[in-house]
NUFILUM-158708 format. One record per residue: residue number from 1; residue in three letters; x, y, z of N, C-alpha, C in turn. Coordinates in nm, 2 decimals, padded with zeros to 4 digits. Each point is the difference from the previous one (the first is absolute). Layout:
N
+-----+-----+--------+--------+--------+--------+---------+--------+--------+--------+--------+
:   n : res :  neast : nnorth :    nup : caeast : canorth :   caup :  ceast : cnorth :    cup :
+-----+-----+--------+--------+--------+--------+---------+--------+--------+--------+--------+
: NUM : ALA :      X :      Y :      Z :      X :       Y :      Z :      X :      Y :      Z :
...
+-----+-----+--------+--------+--------+--------+---------+--------+--------+--------+--------+
***
This chain:
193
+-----+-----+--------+--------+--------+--------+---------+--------+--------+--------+--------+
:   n : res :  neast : nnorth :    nup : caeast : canorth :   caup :  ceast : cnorth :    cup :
+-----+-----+--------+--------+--------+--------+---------+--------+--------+--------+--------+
:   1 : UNK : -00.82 : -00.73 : -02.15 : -00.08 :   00.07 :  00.10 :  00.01 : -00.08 :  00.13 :
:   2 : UNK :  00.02 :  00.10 :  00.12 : -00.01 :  -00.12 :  00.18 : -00.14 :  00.07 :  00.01 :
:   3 : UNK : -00.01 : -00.12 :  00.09 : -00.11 :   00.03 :  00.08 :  00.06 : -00.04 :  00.14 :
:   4 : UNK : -00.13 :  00.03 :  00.12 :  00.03 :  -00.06 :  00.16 : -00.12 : -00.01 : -00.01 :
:   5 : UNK : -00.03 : -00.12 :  00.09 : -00.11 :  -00.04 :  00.07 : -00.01 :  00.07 :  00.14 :
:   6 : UNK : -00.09 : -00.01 :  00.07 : -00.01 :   00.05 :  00.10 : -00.17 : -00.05 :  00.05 :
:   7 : UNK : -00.03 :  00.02 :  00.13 : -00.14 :  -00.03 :  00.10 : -00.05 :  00.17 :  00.06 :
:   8 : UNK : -00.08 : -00.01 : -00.03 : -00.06 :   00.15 :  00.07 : -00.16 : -00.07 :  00.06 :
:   9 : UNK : -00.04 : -00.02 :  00.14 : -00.13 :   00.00 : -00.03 : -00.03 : -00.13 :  00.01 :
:  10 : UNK :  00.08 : -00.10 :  00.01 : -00.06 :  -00.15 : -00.09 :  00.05 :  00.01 : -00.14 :
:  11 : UNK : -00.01 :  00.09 : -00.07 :  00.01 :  -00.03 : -00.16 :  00.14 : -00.03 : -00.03 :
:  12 : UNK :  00.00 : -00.05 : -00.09 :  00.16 :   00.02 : -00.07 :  00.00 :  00.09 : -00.12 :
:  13 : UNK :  00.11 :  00.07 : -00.01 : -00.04 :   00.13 : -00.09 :  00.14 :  00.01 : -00.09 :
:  14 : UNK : -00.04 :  00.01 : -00.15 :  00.12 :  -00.04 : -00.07 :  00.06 :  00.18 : -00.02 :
:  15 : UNK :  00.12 :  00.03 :  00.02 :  00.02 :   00.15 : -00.02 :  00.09 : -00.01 : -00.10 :
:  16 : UNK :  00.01 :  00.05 : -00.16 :  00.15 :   00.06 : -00.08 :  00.06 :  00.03 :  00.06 :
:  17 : UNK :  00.13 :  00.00 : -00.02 :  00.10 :   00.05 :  00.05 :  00.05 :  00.09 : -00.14 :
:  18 : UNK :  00.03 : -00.09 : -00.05 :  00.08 :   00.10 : -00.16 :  00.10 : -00.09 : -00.08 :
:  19 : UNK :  00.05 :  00.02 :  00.00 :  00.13 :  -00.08 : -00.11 :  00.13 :  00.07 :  00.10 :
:  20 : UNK :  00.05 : -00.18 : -00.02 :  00.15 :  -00.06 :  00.09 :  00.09 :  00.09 : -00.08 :
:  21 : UNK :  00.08 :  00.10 :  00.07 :  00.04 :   00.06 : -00.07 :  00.14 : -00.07 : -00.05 :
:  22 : UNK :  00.06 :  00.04 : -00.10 :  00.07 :  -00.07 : -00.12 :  00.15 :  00.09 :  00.03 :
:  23 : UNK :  00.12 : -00.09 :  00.00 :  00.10 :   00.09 : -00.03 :  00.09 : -00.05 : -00.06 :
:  24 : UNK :  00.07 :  00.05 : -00.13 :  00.12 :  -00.08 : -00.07 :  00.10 : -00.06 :  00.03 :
:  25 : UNK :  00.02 : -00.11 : -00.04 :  00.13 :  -00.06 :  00.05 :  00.11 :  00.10 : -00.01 :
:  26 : UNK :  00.08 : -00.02 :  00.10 :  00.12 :   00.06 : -00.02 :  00.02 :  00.18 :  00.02 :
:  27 : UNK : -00.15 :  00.01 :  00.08 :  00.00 :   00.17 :  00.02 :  00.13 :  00.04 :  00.10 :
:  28 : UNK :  00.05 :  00.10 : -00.01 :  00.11 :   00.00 :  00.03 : -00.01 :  00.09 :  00.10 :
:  29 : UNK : -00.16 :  00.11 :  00.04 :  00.01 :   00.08 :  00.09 : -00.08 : -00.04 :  00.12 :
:  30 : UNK :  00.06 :  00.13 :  00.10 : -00.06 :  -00.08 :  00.14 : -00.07 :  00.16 :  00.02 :
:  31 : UNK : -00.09 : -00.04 :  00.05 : -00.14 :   00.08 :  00.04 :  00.02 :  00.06 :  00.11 :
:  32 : UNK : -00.03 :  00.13 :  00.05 : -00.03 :   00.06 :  00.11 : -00.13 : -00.05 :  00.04 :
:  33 : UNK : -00.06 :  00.04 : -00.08 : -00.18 :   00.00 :  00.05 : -00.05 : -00.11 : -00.20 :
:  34 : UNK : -00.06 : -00.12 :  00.11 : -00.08 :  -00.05 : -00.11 : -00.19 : -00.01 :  00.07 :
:  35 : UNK : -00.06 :  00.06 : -00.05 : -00.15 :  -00.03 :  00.06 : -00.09 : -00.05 : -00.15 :
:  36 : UNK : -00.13 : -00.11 :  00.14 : -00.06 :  -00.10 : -00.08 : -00.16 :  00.05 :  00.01 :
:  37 : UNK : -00.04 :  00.03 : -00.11 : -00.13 :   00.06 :  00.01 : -00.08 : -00.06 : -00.08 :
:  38 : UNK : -00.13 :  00.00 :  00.06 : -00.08 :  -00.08 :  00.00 : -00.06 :  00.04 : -00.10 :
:  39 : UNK : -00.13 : -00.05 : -00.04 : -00.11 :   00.04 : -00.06 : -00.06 :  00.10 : -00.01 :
:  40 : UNK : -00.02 :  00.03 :  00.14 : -00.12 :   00.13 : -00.01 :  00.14 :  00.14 :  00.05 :
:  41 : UNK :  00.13 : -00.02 : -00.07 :  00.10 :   00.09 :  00.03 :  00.04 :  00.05 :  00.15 :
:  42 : UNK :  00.01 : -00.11 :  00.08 :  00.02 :  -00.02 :  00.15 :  00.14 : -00.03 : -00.04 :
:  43 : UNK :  00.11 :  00.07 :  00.06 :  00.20 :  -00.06 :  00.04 :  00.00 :  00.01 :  00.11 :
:  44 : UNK :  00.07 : -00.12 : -00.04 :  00.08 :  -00.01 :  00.18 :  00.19 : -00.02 : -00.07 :
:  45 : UNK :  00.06 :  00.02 :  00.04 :  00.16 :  -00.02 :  00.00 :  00.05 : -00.14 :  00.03 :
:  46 : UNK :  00.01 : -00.10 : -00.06 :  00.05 :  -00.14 : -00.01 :  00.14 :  00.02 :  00.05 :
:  47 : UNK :  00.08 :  00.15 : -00.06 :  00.14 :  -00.01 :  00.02 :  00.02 :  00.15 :  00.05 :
:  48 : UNK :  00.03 :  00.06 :  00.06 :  00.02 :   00.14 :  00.06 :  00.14 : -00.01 :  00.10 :
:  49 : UNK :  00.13 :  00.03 : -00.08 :  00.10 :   00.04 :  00.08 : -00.04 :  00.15 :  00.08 :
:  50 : UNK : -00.07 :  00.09 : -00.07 : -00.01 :   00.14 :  00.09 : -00.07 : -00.02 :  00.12 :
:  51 : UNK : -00.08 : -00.11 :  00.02 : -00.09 :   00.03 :  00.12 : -00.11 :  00.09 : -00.01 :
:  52 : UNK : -00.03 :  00.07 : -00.09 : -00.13 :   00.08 : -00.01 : -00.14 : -00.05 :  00.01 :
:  53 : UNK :  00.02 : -00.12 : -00.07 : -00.13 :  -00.06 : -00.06 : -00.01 : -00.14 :  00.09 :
:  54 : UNK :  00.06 :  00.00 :  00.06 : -00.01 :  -00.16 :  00.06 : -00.18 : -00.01 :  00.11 :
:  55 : UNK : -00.01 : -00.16 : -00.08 : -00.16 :   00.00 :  00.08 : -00.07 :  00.13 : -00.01 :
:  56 : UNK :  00.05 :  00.05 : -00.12 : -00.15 :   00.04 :  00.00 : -00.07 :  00.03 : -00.13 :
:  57 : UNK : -00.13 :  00.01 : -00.03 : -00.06 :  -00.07 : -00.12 : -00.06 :  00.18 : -00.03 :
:  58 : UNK : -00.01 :  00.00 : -00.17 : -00.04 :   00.18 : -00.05 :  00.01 : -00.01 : -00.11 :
:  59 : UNK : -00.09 :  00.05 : -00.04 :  00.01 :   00.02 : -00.16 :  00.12 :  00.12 : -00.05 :
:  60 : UNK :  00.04 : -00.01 : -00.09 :  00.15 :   00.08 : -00.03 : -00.06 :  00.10 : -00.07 :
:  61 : UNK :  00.06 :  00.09 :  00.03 : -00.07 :   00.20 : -00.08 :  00.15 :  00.03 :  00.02 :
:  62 : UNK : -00.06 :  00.13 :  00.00 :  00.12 :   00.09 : -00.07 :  00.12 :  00.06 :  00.12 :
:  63 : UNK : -00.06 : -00.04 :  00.12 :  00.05 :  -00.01 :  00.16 :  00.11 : -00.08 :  00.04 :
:  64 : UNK : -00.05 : -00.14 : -00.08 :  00.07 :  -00.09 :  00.03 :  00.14 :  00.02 : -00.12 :
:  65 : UNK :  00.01 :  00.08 : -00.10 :  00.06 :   00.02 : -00.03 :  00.12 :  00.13 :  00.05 :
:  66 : UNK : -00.01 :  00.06 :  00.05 :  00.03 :   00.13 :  00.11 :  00.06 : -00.09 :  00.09 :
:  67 : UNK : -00.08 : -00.07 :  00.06 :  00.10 :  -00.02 :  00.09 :  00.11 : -00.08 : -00.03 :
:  68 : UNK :  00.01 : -00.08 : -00.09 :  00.10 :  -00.11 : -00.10 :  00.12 :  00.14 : -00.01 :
:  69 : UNK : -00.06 :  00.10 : -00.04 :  00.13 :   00.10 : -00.03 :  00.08 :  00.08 :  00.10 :
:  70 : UNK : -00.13 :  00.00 :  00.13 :  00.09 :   00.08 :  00.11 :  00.07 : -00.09 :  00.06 :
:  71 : UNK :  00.00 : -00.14 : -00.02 :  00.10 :  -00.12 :  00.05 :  00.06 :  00.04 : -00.06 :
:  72 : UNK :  00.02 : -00.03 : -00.11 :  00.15 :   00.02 : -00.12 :  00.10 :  00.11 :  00.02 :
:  73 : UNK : -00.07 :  00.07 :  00.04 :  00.02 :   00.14 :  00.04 :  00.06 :  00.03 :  00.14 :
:  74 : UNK : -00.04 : -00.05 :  00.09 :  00.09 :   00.01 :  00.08 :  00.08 : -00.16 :  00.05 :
:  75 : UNK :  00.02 : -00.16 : -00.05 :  00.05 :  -00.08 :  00.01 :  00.14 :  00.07 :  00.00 :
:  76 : UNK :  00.06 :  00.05 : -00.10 :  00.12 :   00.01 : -00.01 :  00.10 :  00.04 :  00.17 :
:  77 : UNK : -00.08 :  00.14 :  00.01 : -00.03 :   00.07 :  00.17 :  00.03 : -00.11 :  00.13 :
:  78 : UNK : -00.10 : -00.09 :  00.00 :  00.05 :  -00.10 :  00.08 :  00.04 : -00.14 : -00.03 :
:  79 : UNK :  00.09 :  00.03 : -00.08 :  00.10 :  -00.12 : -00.03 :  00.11 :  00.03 :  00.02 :
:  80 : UNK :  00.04 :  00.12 : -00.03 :  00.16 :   00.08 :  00.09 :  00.04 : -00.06 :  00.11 :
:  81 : UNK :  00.12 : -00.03 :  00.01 :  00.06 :  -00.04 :  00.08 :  00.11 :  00.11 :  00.04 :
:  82 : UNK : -00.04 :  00.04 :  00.14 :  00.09 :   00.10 :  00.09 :  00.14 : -00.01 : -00.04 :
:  83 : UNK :  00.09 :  00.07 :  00.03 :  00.14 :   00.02 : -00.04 :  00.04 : -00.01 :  00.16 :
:  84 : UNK : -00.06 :  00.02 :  00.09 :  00.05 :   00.01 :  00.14 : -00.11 : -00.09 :  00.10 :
:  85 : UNK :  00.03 : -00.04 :  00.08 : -00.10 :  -00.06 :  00.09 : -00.11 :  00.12 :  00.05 :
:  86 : UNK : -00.13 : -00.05 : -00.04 : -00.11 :   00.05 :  00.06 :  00.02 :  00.07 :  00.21 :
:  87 : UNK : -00.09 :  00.07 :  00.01 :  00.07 :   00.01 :  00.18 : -00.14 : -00.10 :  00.05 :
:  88 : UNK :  00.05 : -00.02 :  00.13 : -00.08 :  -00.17 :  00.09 : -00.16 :  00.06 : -00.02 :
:  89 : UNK :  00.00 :  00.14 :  00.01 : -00.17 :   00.01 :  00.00 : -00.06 :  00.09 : -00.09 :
:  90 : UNK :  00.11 : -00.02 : -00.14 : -00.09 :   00.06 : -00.11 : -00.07 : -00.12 : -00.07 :
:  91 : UNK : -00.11 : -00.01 : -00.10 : -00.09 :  -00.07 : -00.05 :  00.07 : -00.12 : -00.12 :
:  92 : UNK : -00.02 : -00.11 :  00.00 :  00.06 :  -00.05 : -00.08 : -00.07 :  00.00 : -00.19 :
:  93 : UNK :  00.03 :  00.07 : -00.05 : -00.09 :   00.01 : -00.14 :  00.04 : -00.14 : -00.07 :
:  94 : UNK : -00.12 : -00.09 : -00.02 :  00.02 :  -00.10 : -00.11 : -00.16 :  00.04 : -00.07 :
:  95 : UNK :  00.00 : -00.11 : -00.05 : -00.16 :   00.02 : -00.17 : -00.09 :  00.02 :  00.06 :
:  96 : UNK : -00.02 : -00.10 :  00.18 : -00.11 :   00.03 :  00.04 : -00.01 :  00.11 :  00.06 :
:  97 : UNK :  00.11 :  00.06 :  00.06 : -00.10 :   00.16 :  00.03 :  00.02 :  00.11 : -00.10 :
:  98 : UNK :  00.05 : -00.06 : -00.08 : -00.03 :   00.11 : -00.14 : -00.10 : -00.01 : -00.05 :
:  99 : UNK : -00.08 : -00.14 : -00.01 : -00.12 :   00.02 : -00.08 : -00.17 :  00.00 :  00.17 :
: 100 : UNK :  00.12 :  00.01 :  00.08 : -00.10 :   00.02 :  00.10 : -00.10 :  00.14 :  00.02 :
: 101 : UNK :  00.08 :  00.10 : -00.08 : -00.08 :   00.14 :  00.04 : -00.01 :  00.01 : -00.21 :
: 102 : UNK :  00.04 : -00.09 : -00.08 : -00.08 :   00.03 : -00.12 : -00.16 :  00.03 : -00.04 :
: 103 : UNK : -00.05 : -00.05 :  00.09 : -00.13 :   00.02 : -00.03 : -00.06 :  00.17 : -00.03 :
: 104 : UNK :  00.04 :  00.07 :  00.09 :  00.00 :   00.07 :  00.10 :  00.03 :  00.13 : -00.15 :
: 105 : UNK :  00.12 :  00.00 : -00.04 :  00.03 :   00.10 : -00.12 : -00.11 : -00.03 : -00.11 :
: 106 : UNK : -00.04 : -00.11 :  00.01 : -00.08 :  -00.09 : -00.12 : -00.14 :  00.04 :  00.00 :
: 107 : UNK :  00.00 :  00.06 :  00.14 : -00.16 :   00.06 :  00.00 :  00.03 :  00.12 :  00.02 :
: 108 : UNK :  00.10 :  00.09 :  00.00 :  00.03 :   00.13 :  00.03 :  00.00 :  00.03 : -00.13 :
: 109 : UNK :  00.06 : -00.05 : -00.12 :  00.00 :  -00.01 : -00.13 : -00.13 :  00.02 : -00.10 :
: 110 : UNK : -00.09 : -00.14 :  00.08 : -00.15 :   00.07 : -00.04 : -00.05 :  00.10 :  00.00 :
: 111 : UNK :  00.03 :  00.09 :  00.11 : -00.07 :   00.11 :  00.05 :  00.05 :  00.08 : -00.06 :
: 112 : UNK :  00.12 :  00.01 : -00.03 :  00.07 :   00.13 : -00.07 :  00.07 :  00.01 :  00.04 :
: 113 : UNK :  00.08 : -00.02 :  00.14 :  00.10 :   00.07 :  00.08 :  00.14 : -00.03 : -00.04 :
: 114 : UNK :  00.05 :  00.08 :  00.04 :  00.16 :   00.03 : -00.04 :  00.06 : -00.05 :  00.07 :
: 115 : UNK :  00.04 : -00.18 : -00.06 :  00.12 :  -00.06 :  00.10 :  00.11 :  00.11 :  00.11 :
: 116 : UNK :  00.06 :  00.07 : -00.03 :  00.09 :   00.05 :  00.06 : -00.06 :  00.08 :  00.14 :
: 117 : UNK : -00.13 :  00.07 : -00.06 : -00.07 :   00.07 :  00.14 : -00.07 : -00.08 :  00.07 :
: 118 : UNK : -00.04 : -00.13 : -00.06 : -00.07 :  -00.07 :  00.10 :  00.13 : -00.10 :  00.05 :
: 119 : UNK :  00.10 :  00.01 : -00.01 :  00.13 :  -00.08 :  00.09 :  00.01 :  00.11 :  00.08 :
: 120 : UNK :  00.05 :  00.15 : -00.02 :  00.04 :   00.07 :  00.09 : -00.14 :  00.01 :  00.09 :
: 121 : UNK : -00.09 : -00.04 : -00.02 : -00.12 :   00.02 :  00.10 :  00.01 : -00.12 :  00.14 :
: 122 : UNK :  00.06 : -00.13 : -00.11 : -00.02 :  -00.11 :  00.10 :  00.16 :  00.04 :  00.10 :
: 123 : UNK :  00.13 :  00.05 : -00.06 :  00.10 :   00.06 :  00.08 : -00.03 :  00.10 :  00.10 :
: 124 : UNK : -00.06 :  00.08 : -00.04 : -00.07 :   00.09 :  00.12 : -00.10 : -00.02 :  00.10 :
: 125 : UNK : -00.09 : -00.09 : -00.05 : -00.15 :  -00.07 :  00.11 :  00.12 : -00.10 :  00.11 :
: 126 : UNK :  00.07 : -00.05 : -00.06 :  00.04 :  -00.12 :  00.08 :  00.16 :  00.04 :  00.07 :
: 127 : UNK :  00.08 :  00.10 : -00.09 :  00.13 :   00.01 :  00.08 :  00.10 : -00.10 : -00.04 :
: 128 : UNK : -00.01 : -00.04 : -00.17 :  00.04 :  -00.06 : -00.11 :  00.10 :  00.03 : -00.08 :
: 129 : UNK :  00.12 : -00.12 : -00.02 :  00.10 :   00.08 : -00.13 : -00.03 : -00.10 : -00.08 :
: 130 : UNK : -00.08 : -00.12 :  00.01 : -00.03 :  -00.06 : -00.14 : -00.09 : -00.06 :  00.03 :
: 131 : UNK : -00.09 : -00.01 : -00.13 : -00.11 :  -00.13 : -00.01 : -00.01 : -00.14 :  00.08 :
: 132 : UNK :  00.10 : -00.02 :  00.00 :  00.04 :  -00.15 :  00.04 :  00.00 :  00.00 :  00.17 :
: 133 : UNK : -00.02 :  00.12 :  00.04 :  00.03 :  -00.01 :  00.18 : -00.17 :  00.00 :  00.03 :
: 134 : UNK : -00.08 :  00.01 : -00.12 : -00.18 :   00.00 :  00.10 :  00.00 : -00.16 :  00.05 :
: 135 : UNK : -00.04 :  00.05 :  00.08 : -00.06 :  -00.13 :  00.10 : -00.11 : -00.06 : -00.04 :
: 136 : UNK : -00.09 : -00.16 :  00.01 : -00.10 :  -00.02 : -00.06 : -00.11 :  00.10 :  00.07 :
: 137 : UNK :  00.00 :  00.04 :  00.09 : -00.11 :   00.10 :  00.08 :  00.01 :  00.16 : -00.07 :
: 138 : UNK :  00.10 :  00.00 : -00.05 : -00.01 :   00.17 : -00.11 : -00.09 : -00.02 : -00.10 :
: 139 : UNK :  00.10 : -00.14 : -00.11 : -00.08 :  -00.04 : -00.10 : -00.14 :  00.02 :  00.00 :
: 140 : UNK : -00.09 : -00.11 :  00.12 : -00.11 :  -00.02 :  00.02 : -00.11 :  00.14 :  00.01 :
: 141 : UNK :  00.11 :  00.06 :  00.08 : -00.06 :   00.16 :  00.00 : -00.06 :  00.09 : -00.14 :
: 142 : UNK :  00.14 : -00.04 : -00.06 :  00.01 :   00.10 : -00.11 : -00.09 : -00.09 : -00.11 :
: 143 : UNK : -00.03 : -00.09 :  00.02 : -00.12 :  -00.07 : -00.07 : -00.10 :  00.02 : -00.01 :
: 144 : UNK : -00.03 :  00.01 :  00.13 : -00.17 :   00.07 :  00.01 :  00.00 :  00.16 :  00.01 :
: 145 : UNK :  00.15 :  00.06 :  00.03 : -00.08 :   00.14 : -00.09 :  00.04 :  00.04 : -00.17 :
: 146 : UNK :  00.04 : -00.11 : -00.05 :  00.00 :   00.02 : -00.13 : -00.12 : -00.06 : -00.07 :
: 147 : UNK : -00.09 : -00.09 :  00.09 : -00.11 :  -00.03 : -00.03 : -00.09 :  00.05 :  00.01 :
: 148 : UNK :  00.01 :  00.09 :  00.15 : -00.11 :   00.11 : -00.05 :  00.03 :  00.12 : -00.11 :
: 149 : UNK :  00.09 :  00.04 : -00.03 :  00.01 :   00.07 : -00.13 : -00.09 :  00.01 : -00.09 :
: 150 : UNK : -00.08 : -00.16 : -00.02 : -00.08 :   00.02 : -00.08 : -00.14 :  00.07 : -00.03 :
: 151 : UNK :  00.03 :  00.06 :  00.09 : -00.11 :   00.14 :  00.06 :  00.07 :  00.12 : -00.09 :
: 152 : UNK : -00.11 :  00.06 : -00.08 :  00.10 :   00.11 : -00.08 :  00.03 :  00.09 :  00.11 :
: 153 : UNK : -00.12 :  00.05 :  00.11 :  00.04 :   00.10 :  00.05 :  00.15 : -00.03 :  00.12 :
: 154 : UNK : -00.01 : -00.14 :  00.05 :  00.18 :  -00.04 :  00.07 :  00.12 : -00.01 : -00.10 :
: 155 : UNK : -00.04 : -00.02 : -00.13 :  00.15 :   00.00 : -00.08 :  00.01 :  00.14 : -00.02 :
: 156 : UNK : -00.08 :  00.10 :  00.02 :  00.02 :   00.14 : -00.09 :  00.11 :  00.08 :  00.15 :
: 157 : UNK : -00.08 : -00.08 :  00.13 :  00.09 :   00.10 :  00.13 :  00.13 : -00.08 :  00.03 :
: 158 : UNK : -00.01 : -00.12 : -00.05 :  00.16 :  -00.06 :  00.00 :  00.10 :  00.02 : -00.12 :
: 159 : UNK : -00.06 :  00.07 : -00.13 :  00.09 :   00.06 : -00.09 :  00.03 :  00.14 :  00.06 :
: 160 : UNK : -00.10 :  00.07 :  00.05 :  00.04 :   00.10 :  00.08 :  00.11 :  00.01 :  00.08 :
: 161 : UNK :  00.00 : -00.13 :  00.13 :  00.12 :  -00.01 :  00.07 :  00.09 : -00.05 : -00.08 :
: 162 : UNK :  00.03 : -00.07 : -00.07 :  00.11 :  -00.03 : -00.11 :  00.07 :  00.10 : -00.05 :
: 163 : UNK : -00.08 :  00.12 : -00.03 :  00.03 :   00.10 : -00.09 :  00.09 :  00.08 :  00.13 :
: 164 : UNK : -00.06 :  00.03 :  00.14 :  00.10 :   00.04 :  00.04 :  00.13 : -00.03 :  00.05 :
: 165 : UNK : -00.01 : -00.14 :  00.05 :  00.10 :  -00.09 :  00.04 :  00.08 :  00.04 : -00.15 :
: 166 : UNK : -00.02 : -00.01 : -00.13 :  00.07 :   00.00 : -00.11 :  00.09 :  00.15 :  00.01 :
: 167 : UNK : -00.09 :  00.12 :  00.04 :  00.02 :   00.15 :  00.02 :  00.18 : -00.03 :  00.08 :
: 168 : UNK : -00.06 : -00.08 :  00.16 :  00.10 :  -00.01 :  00.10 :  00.11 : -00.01 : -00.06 :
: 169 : UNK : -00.01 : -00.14 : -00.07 :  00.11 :  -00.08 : -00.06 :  00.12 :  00.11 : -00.07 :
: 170 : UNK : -00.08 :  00.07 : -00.06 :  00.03 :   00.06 : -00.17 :  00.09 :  00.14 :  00.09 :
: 171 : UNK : -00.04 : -00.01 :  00.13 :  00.05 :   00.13 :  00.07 :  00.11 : -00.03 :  00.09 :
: 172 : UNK :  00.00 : -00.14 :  00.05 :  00.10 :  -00.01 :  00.09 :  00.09 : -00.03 : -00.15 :
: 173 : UNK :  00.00 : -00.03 : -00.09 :  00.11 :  -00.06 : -00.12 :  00.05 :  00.12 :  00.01 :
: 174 : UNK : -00.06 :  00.13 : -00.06 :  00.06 :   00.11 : -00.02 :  00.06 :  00.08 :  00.09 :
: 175 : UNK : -00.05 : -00.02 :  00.13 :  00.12 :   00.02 :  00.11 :  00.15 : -00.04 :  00.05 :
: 176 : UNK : -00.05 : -00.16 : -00.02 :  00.12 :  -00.08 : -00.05 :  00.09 :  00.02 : -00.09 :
: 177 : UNK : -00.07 :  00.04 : -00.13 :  00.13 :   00.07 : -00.11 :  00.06 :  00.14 :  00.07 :
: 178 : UNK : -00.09 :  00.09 :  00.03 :  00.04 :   00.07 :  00.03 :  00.09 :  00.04 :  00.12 :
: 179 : UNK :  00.05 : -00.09 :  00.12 :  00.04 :  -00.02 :  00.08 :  00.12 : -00.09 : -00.05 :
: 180 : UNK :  00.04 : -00.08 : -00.08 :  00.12 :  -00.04 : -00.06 :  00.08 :  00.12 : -00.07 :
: 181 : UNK : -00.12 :  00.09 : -00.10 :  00.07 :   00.07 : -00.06 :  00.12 :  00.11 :  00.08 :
: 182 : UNK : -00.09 :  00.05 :  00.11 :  00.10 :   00.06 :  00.12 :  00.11 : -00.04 :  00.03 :
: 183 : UNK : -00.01 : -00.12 :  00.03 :  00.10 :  -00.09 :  00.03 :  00.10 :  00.00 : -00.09 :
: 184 : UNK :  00.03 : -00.01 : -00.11 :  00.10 :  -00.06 : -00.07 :  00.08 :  00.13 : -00.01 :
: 185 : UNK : -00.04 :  00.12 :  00.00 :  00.12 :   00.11 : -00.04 :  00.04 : -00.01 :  00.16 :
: 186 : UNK : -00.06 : -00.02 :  00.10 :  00.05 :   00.00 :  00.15 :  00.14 : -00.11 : -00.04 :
: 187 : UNK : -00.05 : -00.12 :  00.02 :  00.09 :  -00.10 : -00.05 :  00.19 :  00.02 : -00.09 :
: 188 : UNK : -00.06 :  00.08 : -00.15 :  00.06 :   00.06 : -00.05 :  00.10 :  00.10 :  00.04 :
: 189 : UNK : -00.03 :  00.06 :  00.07 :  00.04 :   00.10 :  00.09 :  00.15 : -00.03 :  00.11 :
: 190 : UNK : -00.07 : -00.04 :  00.04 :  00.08 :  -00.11 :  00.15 :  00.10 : -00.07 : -00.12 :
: 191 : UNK :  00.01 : -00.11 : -00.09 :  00.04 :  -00.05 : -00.07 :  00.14 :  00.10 : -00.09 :
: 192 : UNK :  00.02 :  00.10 : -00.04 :  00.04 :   00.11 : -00.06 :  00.05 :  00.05 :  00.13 :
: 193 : UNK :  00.01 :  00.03 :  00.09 :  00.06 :   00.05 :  00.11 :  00.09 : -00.07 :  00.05 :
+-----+-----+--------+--------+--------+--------+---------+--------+--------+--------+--------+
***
């Protein structure tokens, strides 16, 4: 068992800590995320390669497990390495702005919403071809209106606008098919002659 000492007040105040945590000789693996939790089930992240969790202190639920997966989930995504040089003023994607706008699906997820309409929502609000181009001032945006969501009656009119934004989507696609399909016997055509 640790303990810390500590002064609050004048007093000196003895606090548990918990037990030094123990690891076998000769472990052979290396850790993404190691966190040290206390007594009264307080973590903080001792070791965090993702950056999620750093400085800061929470008891772990079932959230903190979501978002462990929408890392994993999209890591792969921004570890790609381009086949051609990027252009001078498109966004450079590394971990940190991939897990820069993770939160963000992580609470859209809570709510129910459907990763794909709530991307084409942030592509259409902002004039977007990927996640990775929000600026920290979108983010911040889209934070506080995903926070107020927790208003039944604001999540029910933003599944509403989702639902059509989803409608748009689903219509410019089938335009698009159908506007190729034209195309190809044109193509064919000219081709044969």
């Amino acid at each position: 068992m640790e303990y810390s000492q500590s002064e609050e007040g004048g007093k000196k105040t003895v606090k548990k800590i918990g037990l030094a945590p123990v690891q076998r000789e000769g472990m052979e693996y290396e850790f993404t995320v190691f966190y040290d939790i206390d007594i009264n089930h307080v973590a903080t992240a001792s070791k965090d390669r993702t950056s999620l969790f750093d400085n800061k202190y929470f008891t772990p639920s079932q959230e903190t497990g979501i978002i462990l997966i929408n890392w994993l989930n999209n890591a792969p995504d921004a570890l790609q390495i381009p086949k051609t040089a990027p252009a001078a003023n498109s966004p450079k994607v590394t971990r940190n702005s991939s897990t820069r706008y993770a939160d963000l699906f992580i609470v859209a997820n809570a709510l129910k919403l459907s990763d794909e309409d709530y991307k084409y929502y942030c592509y259409q609000r902002y004039g977007l071809h990927s996640m990775a181009e929000l600026t920290d001032g979108q983010i911040a945006e889209q934070v506080k209106l995903l926070d107020s969501l927790k208003k039944p009656e604001r999540l029910t009119a933003f599944r509403d606008i989702l639902k059509g934004i989803e409608n748009d989507r689903l219509a410019a696609q089938v335009a698009q098919n159908a506007a190729a399909a034209t195309q190809v016997p044109t193509a064919i055509a000219h081709t044969v002659q």
